[in-house]
C-alpha positions in Angstrom: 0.0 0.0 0.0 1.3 3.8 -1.2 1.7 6.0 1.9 -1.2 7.8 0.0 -3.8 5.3 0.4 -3.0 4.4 3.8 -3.6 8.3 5.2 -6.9 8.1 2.7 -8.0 5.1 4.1 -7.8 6.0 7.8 -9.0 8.8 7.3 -12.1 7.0 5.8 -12.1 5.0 8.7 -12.2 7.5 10.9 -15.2 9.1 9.3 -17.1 6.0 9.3 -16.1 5.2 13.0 -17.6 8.8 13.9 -20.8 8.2 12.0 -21.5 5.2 13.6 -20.1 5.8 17.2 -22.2 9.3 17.4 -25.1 9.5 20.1 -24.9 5.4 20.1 -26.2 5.0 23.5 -28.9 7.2 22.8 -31.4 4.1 22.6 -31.3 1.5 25.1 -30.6 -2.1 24.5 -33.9 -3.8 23.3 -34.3 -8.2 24.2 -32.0 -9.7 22.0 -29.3 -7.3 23.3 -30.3 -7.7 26.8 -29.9 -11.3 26.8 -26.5 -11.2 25.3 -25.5 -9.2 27.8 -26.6 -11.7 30.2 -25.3 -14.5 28.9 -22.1 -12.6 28.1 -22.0 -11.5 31.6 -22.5 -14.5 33.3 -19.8 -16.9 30.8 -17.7 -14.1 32.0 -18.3 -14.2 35.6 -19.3 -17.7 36.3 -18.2 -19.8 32.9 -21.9 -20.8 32.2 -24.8 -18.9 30.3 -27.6 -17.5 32.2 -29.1 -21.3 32.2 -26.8 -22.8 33.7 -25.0 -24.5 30.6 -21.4 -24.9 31.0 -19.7 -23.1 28.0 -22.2 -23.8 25.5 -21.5 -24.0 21.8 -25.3 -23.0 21.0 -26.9 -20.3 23.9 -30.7 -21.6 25.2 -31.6 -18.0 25.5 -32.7 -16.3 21.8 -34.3 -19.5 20.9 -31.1 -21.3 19.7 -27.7 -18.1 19.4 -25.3 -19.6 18.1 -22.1 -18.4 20.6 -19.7 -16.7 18.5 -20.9 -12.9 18.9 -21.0 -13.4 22.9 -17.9 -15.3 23.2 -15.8 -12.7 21.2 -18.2 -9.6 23.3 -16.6 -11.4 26.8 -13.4 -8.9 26.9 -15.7 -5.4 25.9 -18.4 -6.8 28.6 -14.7 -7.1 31.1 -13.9 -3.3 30.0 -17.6 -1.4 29.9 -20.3 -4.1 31.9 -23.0 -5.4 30.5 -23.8 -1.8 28.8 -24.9 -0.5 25.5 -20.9 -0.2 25.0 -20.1 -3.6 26.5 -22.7 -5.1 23.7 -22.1 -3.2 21.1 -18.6 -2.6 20.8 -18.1 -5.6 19.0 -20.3 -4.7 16.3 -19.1 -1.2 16.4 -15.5 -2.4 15.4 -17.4 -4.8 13.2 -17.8 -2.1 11.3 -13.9 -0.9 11.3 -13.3 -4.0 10.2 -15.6 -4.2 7.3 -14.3 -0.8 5.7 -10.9 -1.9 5.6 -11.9 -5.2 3.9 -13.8 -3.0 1.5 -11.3 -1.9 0.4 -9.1 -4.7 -0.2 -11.5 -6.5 -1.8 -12.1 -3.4 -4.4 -8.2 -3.6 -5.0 -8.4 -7.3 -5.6 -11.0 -7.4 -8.4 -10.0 -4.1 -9.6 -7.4 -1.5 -8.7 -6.2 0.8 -5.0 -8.8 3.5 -7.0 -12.1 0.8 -6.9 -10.6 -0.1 -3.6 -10.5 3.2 -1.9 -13.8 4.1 -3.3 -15.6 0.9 -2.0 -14.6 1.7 1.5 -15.9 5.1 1.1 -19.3 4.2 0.3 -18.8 1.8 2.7 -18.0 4.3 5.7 -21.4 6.2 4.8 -23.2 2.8 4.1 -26.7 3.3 6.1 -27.4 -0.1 5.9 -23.8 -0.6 7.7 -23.9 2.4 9.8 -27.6 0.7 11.6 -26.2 -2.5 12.0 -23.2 -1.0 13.6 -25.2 0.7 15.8 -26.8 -2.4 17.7 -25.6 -5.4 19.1 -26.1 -7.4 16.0 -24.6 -10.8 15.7 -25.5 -10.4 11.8 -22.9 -7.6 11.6 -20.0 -9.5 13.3 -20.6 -12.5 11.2 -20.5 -10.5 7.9 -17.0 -9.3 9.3 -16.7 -13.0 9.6 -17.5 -14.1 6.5 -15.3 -10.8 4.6 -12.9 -11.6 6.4 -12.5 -14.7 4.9 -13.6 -14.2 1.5 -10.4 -11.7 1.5 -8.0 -14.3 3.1 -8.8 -16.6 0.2 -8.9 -14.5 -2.6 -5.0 -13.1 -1.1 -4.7 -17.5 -0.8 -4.5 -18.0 3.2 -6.7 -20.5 3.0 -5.6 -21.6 6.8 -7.2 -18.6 8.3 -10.5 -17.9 5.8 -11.5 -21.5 6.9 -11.2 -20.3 10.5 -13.1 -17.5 9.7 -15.7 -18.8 7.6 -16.0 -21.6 10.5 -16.6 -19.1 13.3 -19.1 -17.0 11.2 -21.5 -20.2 10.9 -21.5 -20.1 14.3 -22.8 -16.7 15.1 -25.1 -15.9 12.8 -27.1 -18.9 11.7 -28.2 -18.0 8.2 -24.7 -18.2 6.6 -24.5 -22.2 7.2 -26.6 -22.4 4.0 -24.8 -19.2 2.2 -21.4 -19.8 2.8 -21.0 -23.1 1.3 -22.6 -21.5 -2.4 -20.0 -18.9 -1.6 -17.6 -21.1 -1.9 -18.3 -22.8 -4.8 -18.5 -19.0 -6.5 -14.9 -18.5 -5.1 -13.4 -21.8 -6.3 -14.9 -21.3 -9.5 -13.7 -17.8 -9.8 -10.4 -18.4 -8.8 -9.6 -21.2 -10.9 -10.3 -24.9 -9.2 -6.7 -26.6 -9.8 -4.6 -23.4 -8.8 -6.4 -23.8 -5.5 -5.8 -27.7 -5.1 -2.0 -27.3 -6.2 -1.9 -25.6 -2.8 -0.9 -27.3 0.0 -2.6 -25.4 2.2 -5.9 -25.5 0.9 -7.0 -29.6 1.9 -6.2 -28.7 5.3 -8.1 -25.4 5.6 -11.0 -27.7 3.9 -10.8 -30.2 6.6 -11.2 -27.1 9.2 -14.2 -26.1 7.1 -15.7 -29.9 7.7 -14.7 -29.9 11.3 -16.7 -27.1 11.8 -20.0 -28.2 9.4 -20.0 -31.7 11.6 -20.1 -29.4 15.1 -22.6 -27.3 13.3 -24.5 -30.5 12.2 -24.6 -31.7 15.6 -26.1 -28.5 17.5 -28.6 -28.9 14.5 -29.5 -32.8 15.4 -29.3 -31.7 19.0 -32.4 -29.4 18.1 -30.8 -26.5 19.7 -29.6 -24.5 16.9 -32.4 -24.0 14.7 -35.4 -23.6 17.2 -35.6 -19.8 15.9 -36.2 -20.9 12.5 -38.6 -23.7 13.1 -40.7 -20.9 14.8 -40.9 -18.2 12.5 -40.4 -20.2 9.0 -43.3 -20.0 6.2 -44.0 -23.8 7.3 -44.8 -23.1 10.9 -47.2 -20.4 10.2 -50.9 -21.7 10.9 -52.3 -18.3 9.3 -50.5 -19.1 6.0 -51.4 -23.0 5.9 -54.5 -22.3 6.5 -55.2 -19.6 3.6 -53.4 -21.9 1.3 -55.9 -24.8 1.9 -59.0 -22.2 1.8 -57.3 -21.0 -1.8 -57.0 -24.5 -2.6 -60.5 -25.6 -1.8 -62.4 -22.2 -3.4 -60.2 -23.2 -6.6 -60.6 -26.6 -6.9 -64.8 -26.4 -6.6 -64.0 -23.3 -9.1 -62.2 -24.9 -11.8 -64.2 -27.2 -14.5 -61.1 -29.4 -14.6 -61.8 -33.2 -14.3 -61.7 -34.2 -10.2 -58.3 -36.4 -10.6 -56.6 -33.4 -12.6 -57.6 -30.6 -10.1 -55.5 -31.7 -7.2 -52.3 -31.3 -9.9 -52.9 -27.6 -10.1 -54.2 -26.9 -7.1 -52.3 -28.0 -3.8 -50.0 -26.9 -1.3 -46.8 -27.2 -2.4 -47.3 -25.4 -5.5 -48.8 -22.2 -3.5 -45.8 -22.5 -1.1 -43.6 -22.5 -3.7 -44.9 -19.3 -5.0 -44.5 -17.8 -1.8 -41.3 -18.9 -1.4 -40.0 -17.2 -4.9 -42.2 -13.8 -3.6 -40.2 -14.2 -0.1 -37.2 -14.4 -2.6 -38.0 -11.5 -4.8 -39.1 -9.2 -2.0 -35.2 -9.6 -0.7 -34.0 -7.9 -3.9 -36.7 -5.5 -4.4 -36.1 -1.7 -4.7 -38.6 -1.1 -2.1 -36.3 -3.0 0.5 -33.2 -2.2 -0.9 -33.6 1.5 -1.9 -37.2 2.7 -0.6 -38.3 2.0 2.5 -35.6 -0.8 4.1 -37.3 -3.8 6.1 -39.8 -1.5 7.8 -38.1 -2.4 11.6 -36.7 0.0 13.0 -34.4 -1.7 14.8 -32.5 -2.6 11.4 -33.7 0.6 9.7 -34.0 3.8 11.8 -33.5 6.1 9.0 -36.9 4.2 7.6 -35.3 4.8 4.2 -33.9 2.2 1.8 -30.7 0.0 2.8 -29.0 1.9 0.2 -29.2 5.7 -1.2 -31.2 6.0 -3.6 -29.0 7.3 -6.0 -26.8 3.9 -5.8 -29.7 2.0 -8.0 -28.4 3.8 -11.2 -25.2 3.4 -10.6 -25.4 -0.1 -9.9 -27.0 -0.6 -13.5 -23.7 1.4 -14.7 -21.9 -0.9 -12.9 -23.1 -3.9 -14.3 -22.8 -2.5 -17.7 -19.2 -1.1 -17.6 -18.0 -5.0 -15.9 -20.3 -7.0 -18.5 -17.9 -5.5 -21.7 -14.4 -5.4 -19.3 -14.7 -8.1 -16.5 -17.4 -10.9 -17.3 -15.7 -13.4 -14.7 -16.1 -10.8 -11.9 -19.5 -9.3 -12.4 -20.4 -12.9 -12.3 -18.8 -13.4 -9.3 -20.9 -10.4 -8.0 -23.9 -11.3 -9.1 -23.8 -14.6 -7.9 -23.0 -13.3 -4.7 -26.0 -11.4 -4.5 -28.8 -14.0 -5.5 -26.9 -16.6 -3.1 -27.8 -14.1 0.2 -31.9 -14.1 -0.3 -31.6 -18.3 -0.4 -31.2 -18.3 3.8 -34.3 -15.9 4.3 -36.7 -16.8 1.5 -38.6 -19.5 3.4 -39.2 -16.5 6.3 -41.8 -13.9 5.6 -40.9 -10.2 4.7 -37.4 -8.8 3.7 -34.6 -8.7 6.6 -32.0 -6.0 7.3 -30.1 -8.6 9.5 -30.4 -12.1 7.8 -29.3 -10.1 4.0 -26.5 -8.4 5.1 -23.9 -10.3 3.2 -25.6 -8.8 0.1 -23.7 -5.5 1.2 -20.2 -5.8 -0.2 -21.3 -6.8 -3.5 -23.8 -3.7 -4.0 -21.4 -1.8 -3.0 -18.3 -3.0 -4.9 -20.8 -2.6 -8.2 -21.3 0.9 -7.3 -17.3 1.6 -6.6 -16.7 0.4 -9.7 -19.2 2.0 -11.6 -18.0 5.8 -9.9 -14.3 5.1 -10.6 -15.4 5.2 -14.5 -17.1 8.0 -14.6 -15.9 11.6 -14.9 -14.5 13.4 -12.0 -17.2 16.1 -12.4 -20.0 13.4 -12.8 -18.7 11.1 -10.0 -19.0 14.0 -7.6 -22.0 14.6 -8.4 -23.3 11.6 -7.6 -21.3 11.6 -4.0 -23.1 14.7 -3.6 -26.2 13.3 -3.8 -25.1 10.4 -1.9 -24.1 13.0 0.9 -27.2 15.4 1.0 -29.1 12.0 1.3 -27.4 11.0 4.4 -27.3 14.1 6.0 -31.1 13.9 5.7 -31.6 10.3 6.9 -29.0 10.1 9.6 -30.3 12.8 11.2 -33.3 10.6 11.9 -31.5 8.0 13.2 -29.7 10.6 15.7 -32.5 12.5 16.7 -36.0 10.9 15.7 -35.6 7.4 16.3 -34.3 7.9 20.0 -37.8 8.8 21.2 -40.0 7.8 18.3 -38.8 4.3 18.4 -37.8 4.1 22.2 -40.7 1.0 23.0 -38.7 -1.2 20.3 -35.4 -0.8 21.8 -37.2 -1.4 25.6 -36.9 1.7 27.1 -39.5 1.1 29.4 -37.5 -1.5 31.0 -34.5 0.1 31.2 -36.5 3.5 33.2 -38.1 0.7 35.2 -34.9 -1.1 35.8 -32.6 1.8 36.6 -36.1 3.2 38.9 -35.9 0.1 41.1 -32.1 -0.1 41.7 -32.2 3.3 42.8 -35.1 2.7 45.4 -33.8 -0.9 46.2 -32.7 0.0 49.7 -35.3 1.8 50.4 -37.0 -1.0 52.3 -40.3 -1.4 50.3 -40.5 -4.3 48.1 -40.3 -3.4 44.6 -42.4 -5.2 42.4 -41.8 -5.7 38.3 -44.6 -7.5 36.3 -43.6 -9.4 32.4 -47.1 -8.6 31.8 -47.0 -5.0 31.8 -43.0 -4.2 30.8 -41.8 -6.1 28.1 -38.1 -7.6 28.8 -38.0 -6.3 32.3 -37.2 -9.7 33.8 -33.8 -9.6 31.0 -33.6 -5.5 31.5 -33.3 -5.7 35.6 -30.9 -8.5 35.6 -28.5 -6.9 33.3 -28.8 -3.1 34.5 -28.7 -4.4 38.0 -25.6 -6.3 37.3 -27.1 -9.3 39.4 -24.8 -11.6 40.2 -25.2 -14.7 37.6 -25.3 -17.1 39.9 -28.7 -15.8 41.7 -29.8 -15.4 37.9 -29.1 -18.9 37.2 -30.5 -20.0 40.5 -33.8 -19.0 39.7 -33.5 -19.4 35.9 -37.1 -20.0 34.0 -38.8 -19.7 37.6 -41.5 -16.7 39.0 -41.2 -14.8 41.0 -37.5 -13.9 40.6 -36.6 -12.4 44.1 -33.2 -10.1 44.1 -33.5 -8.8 47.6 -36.9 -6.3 47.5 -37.6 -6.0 43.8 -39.3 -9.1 42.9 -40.0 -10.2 39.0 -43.4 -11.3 38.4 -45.0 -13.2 35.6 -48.9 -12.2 37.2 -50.5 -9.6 35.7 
């Protein structure tokens, strides 16, 4: 790297680290952060999660979390408590991390020019900047997963099957999207320059070591009880609108009796709703309109990316598909892999798409580095003028319009009750009435974990006077 593009580069870091880092605590943490911090907490204190589990590979609490993002949050939980900072430093730097692989990756497929660019946008990325912004186990597993798509593509294969290893097991969704990535790569970079390495059977027998482990917390029924739940399949409204459609259709159609169940039945309606789930993933609504519609994933309540990105991503496409077929491919591929982990789940996903990112992005790096000077700073004008407009939303709207997603109630309960906890009058804190209060006292509290495993999945929870209820 020229001494040039190392100053340009932390300076772009720096930008991006202030975007993301600014008025962070302003919303408190909502369930799934709370029971990190829990769990993180008590591995730290006590070496078991809030269950009682001894160093578990899969964590009970968020319906199956995979381990990595709370194992790896242990030393910012040592430094900060189980805090907004203690959570959510790991993402934060997550982020660091991310922009630096940018643009790494931009010089690998193209030149230091694409390179720099890419971790540009990515600094001013809103889709990046709100996932920084929350403990999100999503982000640090796109890190993850970068992380290693670099390492191979520079050939340490050693380390990228490390990386891609742990990545599987903290964010669940990239056990099925990792292993098409690798095809892509392997294909891209040439399958017998990869075997002649010596290297790259042993980094392959990491990657199995880790898909058996994974297979095993999957046959333990441990891992995946997040999905069962919320799948397409488990959804009783859905099944039963597809049998009503079924029925209405089948006393409908003139078809003979024993042809009618051919066109109408189940799986061909699930199937269409599957390929909708599919197609609403890539959609300009989600993508460049109005994001996932949580505001968890999407404060802003714009588009993942600016709006003026779609265009350039068409420019893209059409300056790579005359100069670098192989790696617009590549690209491509990469993007209509990421929607195959979230298409049997209703509604578009900020968290479970992420890994669509760098190739958006890298599209729309390349497409600016071919333009004009005059015309490519026009467009980071618009780019700019967008954000300024959207991110200060997320700074100064979303704090109090969107405080009951990120359970501020429990955290004003929780902070009211320690204060008045030796005040000798028994403190009483109902589930019924504050939503993630029995997670939200625990952590703000700082309860020692072994009282919290003592009384784990048991009401009342008694910590001294205050007393968590289930009653109403």
């Amino acid at each position: 790297m020229a001494r040039k593009s190392i100053l340009m580069l932390f300076g772009i870091v720096i930008l991006g680290l202030l975007l993301r880092i600014y008025r962070i605590t302003t919303l408190p943490m909502y369930g799934d952060e709370l029971t990190i911090a829990l769990d993180t907490y008590s591995i730290m204190k006590t070496g078991m999660d809030s269950t009682g589990t001894k160093l578990p590979v899969t964590f009970q609490m968020g319906s199956g979390r995979p381990g990595g993002y709370i194992y790896a949050s242990v030393p910012f939980v040592y430094l900060f408590g189980p805090t907004e900072w203690g959570v959510r430093s790991l993402s934060l730097l997550s982020s660091v991390g991310i922009i630096i692989l940018m643009y790494f990756l931009g010089k690998k497929f193209f030149n230091d020019n694409v390179g720099l660019i890419a971790g540009f946008i990515t600094s001013i990325s809103l889709w990046d900047i709100y996932l920084a912004r929350g403990g999100f186990e999503a982000h640090f597993a796109l890190f993850l997963a970068l992380f290693g798509t670099v390492l191979y593509l520079y050939g340490k294969y050693i380390p990228w099957a490390i990386s891609w290893g742990l990545a599987i097991f903290t964010y669940p969704t990239f056990k099925l999207t990792l292993p098409f990535m690798f095809l892509i790569l392997v294909w891209y970079g040439g399958i017998k320059n990869v075997f002649k390495n010596k290297f790259f059977v042993s980094a392959l027998i990491i990657l199995v070591l880790f898909g058996c482990l994974a297979v095993r917390e999957t046959l333990r029924g441990v891992s995946e009880e997040r999905f069962l739940n919320i799948n397409i399949f488990s959804d009783t409204n859905l099944r039963e609108r597809i049998i009503q459609l079924n029925n209405e259709e089948r006393t409908f159609s003139t078809l003979p009796i024993s042809l009618k169940p051919i066109f109408y039945n189940k799986p061909f309606e699930y199937s269409r709703v599957i390929l909708e789930n599919y197609m609403e993933n890539l959609s300009p609504r989600f993508l460049y309109l109005r994001g996932d519609g949580n505001p968890r994933h999407n404060p802003g309540e714009w588009g993942m990316f600016y709006l003026v990105e779609l265009p350039l991503i068409f420019m893209g496409i059409a300056s790579l598909w005359k100069k670098e077929m192989k790696t617009l491919i590549l690209l491509i591929s990469w993007i209509l892999i990421t929607p195959l982990a979230t298409m049997f789940i209703n509604d578009a996903h900020g968290l479970r798409n992420a890994l669509m990112l760098p190739p958006f992005i890298l599209l729309t790096s390349y497409a600016l580095s071919n333009l004009s000077r005059k015309l490519a700073y026009f467009f980071v004008a618009i780019i700019l003028i967008q954000s300024v407009f959207v991110l200060q939303r997320v700074y100064f709207l979303a704090p109090g319009k969107f405080a009951s997603f990120w359970s501020s109630e429990a955290k004003m309960a929780s902070l009211s009750a320690i204060n008045n906890k030796d005040s000798g009058k028994v403190i009483t804190l109902s589930t019924k009435k504050i939503d993630n209060i029995e997670y939200a006292y625990e952590v703000y509290a700082k309860v020692d974990p072994d009282l919290v495993i003592g009384q784990y999945g048991t009401f009342p929870k008694v910590y001294g006077n205050v007393i968590i209820d289930n009653a109403k």
